[in-house]
C-alpha atoms as one frame of an Amber mdcrd trajectory, in Angstrom:
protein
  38.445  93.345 112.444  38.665  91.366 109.426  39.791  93.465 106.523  39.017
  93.144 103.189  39.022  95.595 100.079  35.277  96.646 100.739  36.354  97.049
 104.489  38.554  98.955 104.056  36.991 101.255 101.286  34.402 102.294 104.011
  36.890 102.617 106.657  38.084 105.417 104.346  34.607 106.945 103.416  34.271
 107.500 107.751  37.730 109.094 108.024  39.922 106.157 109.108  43.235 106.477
 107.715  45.072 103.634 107.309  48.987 103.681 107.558  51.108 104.445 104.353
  52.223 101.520 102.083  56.254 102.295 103.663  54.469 101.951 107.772  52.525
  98.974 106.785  55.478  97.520 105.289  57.188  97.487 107.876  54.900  95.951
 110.185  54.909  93.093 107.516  58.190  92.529 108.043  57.801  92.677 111.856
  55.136  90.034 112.022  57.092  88.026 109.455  60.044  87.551 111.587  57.888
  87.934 114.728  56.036  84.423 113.689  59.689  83.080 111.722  62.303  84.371
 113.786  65.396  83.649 111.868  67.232  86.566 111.759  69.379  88.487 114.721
  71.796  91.168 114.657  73.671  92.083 117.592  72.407  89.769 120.074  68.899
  91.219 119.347  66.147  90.001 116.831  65.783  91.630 113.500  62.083  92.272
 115.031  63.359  94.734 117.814  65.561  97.234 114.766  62.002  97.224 112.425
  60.039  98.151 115.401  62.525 101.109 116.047  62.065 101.924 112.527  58.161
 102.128 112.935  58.818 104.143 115.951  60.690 107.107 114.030  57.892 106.569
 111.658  54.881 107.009 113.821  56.370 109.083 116.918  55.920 108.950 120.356
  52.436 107.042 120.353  52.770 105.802 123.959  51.657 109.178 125.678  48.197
 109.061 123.783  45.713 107.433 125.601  44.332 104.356 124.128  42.812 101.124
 125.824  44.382  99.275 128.516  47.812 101.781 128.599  47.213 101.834 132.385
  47.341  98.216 133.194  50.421  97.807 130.750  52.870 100.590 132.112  51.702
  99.452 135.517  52.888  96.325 135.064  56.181  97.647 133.706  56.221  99.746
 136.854  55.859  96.667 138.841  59.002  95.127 137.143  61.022  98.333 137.461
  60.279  98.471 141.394  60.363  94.391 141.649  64.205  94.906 139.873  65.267
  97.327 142.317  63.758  95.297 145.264  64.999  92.222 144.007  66.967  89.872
 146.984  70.297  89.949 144.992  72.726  88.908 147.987  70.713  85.514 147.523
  70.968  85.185 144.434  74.603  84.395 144.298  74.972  83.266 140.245  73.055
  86.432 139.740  74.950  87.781 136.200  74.352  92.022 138.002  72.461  94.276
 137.511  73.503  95.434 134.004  71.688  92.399 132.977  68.714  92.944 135.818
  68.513  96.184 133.775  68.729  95.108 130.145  65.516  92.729 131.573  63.639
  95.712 132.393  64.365  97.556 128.937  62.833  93.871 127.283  59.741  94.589
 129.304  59.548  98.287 127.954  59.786  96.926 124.645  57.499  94.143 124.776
  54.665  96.667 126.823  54.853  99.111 123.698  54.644  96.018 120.906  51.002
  95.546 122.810  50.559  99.204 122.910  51.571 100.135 119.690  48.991  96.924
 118.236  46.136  98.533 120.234  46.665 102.135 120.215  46.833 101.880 115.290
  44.189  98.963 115.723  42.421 101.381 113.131  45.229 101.822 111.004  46.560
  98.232 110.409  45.594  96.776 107.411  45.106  93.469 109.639  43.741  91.909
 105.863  47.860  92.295 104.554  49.393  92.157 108.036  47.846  88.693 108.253
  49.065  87.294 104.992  52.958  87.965 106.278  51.922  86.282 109.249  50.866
  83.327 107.813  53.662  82.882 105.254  55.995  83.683 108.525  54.407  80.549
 109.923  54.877  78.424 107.156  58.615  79.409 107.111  58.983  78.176 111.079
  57.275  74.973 109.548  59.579  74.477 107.178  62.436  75.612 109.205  61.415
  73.099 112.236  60.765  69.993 109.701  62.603  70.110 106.825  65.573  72.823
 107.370  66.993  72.909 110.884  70.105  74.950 110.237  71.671  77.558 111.348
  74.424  80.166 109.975  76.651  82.286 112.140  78.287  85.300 111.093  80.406
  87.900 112.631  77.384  90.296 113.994  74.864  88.057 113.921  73.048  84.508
 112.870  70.566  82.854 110.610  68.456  80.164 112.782  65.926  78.165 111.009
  66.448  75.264 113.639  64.062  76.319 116.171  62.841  75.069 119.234  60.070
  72.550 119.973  58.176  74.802 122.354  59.062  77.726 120.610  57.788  76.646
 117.298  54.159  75.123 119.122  53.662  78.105 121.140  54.067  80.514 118.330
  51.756  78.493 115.917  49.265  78.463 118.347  48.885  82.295 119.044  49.719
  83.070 115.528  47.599  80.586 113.319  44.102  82.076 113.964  45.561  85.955
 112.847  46.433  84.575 109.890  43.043  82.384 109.273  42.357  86.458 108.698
  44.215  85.910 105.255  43.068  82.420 104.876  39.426  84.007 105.050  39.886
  85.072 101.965  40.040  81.012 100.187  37.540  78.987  99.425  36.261  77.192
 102.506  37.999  73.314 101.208  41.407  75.593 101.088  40.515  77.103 104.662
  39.586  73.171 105.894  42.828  72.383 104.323  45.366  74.602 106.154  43.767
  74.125 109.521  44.195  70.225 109.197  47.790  71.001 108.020  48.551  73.256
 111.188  47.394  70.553 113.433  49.343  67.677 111.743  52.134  70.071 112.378
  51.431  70.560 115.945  50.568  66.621 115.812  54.255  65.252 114.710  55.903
  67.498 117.405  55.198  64.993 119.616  54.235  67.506 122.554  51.329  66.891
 124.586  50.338  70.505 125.109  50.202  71.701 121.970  47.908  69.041 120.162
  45.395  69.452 123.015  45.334  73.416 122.667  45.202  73.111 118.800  42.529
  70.781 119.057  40.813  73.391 120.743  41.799  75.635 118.187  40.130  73.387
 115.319  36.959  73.847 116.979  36.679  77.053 117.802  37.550  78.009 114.433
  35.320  75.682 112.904  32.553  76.990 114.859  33.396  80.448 112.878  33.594
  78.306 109.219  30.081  76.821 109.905  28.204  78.546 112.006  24.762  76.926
 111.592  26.603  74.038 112.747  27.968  75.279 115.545  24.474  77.082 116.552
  22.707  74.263 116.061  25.188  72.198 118.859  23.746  74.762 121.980  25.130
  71.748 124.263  28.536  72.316 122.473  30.133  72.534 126.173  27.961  70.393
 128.168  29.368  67.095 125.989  33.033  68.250 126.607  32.169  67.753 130.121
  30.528  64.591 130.670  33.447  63.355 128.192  36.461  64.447 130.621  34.006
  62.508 133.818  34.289  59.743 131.355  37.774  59.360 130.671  37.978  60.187
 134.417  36.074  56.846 135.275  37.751  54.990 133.218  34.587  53.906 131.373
  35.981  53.988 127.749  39.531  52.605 128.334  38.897  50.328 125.315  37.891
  53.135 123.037  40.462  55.484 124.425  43.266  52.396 123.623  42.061  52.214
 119.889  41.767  56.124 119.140  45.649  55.880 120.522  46.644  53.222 118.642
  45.536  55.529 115.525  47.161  58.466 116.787  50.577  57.046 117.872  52.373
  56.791 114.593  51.847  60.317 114.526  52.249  61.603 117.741  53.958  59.260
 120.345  53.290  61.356 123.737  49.937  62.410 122.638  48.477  58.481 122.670
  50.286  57.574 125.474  48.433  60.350 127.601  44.849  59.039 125.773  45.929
  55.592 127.654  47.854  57.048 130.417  50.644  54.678 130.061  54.474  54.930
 129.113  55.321  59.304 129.021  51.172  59.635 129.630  51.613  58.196 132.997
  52.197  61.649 134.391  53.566  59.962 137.701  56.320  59.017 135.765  56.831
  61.928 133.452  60.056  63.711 134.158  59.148  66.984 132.423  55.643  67.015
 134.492  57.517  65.864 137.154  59.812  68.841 136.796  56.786  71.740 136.279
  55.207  70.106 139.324  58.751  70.548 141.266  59.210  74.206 139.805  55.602
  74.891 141.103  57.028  74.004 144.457  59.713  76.006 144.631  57.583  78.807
 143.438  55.121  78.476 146.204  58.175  78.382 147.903  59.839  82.003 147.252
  55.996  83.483 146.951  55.821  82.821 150.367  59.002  84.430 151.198  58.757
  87.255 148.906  54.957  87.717 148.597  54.553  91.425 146.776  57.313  91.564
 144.224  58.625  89.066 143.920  62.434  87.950 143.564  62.507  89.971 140.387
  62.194  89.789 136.332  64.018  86.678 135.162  65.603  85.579 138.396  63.681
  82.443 138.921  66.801  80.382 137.530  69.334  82.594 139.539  67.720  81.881
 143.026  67.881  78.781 144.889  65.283  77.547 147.011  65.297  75.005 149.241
  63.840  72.373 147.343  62.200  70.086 149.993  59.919  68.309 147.576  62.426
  66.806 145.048  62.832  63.479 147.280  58.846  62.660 147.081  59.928  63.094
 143.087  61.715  59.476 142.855  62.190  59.333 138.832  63.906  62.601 139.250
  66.371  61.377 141.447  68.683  61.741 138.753  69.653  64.927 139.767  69.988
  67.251 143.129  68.931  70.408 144.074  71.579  72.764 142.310  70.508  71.269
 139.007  66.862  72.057 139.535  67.437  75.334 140.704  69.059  75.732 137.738
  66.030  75.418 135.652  63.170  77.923 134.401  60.022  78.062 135.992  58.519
  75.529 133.199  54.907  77.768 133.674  54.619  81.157 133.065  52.098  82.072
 136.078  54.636  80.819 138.060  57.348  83.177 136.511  55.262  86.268 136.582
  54.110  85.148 140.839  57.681  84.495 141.560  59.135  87.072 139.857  57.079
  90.237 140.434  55.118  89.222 143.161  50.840  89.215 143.807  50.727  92.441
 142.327  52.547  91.972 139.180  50.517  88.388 138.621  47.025  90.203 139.441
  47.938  93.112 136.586  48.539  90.378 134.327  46.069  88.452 134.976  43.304
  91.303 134.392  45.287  92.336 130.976  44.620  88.433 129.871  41.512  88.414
 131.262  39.346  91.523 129.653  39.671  89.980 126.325  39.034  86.630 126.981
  36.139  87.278 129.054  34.895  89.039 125.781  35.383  85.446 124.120  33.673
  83.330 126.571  30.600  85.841 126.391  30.684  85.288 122.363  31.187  81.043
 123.314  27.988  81.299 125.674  25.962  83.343 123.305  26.962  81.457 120.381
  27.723  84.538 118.752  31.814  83.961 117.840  32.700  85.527 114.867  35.921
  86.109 112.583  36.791  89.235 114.525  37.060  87.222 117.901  40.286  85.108
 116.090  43.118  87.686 118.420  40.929  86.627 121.325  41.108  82.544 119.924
  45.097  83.402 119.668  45.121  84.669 123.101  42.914  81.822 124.910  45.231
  79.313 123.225  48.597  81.429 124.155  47.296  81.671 127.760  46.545  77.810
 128.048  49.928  76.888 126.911  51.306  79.062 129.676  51.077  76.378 131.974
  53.473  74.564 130.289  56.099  77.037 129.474  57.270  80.159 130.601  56.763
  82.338 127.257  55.616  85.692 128.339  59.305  86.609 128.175  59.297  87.574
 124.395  57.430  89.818 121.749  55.263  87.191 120.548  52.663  87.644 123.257
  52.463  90.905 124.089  51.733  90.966 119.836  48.395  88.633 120.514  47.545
  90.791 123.372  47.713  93.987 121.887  45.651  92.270 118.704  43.376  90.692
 121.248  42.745  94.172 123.106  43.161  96.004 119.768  39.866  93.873 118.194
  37.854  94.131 121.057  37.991  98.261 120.999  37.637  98.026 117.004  34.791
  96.006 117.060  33.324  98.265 120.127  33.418 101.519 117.693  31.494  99.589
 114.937  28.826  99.169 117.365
């Protein structure tokens, strides 16, 4: 999977064409905007008219066959019949079905971003693709940090002031791919950048994201040194006794100092080391408010058990919301505000909104990559070409926290992600 000059040199001697300099160009573009999305036109990103433009380029790729096309246009099946199926007369600040239907053409485009990854995963030069990537992401960074503006124009906009969650969840999926480019630095330079993503993640003050890019760190350093990392066989085993630990409440003392070091840095993150303050979950409105959202999705699942209530209508339907009083420090507001609110998780979204069948299609397209990963992490075997799969792990653990599945950024890690397994499979 990783690319370089010598890669790609025998890639050509066994027949594997790689695209033109005017397709790969474009897909530089794509991911540059994909991981720095400043740019729309029309109400759309810039992303969506480049990947038209690679469509015209490369033709109708979708009805070739290439790995995992069934499980994707299933679950775009699932949304078209979970659309049409959708309890509308209850869903009374429903915008109609123009929108229900605009919803279902997002899902066609996001299914054939992951399609179009994995079906040219031998015609990518990943090596390039990653580079654009990574300057992409240090665009966002300086957009979220330093330039937090935004200009508005007649057709369209220029937003550099990007969201919190937006900004952690796309540095997460998207800073392995580009450790692809970074591969190419010396190994201090490589150190370097991955300390400087995390600091980044660090001073956003979100809980979430320092814990998943902490995760990140290590996996990746386990592909920077891997005598290291094969010499620590135990690797997992110390993970585990330390959660029982911090559990017990054994190292409370220790826990308290390693805060006090990280709070001038990150706020939320050393109050949940000590569990005090925003780390006392109990008194956490936005855990508060995932753990209420999780209630009202049990809620409609059990009403609506096999479709759902349809894509993106989680916020449009009201549920009854019997568990908000046991919430007290949420008593701020009643149950037409909540309602009002995303599903704060995407499992939730995807159960609620298409149903068991449209979470258990999802849940195997996560799933066949990842169990690739784990199989690497227990054979102590991980290598550069399982970063999509590191991307994907850490996009999948921060869907518990937000509902992000809704956008081209994923369904560009899991084509990647499915796209490196197969490429690494016809090496072999």
């Amino acid at each position: 999977m990783i690319e370089t000059s010598q890669h790609i040199s025998k890639r050509a001697q066994k027949g594997d064409h790689l695209f033109p300099l005017s397709i790969q160009k474009k897909i530089n573009w794509f991911v540059l905007f994909l991981s720095f999305p400043a740019i729309n036109f029309l109400s759309n990103s810039i992303t969506f008219y480049i990947f038209l433009l690679l469509i015209i380029d490369v033709g109708q790729f979708w009805r070739k066959q290439f790995p995992g096309k069934k499980l994707l246009f299933t679950f775009l099946f699932i949304v078209i019949i979970a659309t049409f199926l959708a309890p509308y007369s209850k869903m009374e600040r429903h915008p109609g079905f123009m929108h229900a239907f605009q919803f279902v053409f997002q899902n066609a485009y996001w299914v054939l971003i992951a399609g179009f990854f994995i079906h040219f995963r031998h015609r990518i030069d990943i090596l390039s693709m990653s580079k654009w990537l990574f300057y992409g992401l240090i665009f966002s960074t300086i957009g979220f940090y330093v330039l937090p503006i935004k200009f508005d124009f007649v057709v369209g906009n220029i937003v550099m002031d990007i969201s919190r969650n937006g900004y952690v969840f796309t540095t997460l999926v998207c800073m392995p791919i580009s450790f692809i480019y970074l591969s190419t630095f010396k190994r201090i330079h490589q150190v370097g950048f991955l300390l400087f993503f995390l600091v980044a993640l660090l001073l956003t003050n979100g809980r979430s994201g320092a814990v998943i890019g902490l995760v990140e760190l290590m996996l990746i350093s386990a592909i920077l040194f891997p005598k290291v990392y094969r010499a620590s066989k135990i690797l997992l085993v110390p993970i585990i006794v330390l959660f029982t630990i911090v559990e017990s409440g054994a190292i409370d003392v220790p826990l308290a100092g390693l805060a006090k070091q990280v709070e001038p840095i990150s706020p939320r993150f050393a109050s949940l080391l000590t569990g005090e303050g925003e780390g006392d979950l109990t008194k956490d409105k936005s855990w508060l408010i995932r753990r209420l959202m999780i209630d009202k999705g049990t809620e409609i699942v059990g009403d609506y058990p096999f479709f759902g209530i349809g894509p993106n209508n989680f916020k449009y339907y009201d549920g009854k919301m019997a568990s908000l009083k046991s919430y007290k420090r949420l008593s701020y507001g009643d149950s037409e505000d909540f309602n009002r609110k995303s599903a704060h998780n995407t499992y939730v979204q995807v159960l609620t909104d298409t149903g068991y069948f449209g979470f258990i299609v999802i849940f195997l397209i996560l799933i066949y990559p990842l169990y690739n990963l784990f199989q690497k992490l227990i054979k102590y075997k991980i290598t550069k070409d399982e970063l999509p799969q590191i991307g994907l792990l850490a996009g999948s653990m921060h869907f518990y926290a937000i509902s992000a599945l809704t956008g081209a950024i994923p369904w560009f890690i899991i084509g990647l992600a499915w796209g490196a397994l197969y490429m690494k499979k016809s090496k072999q």
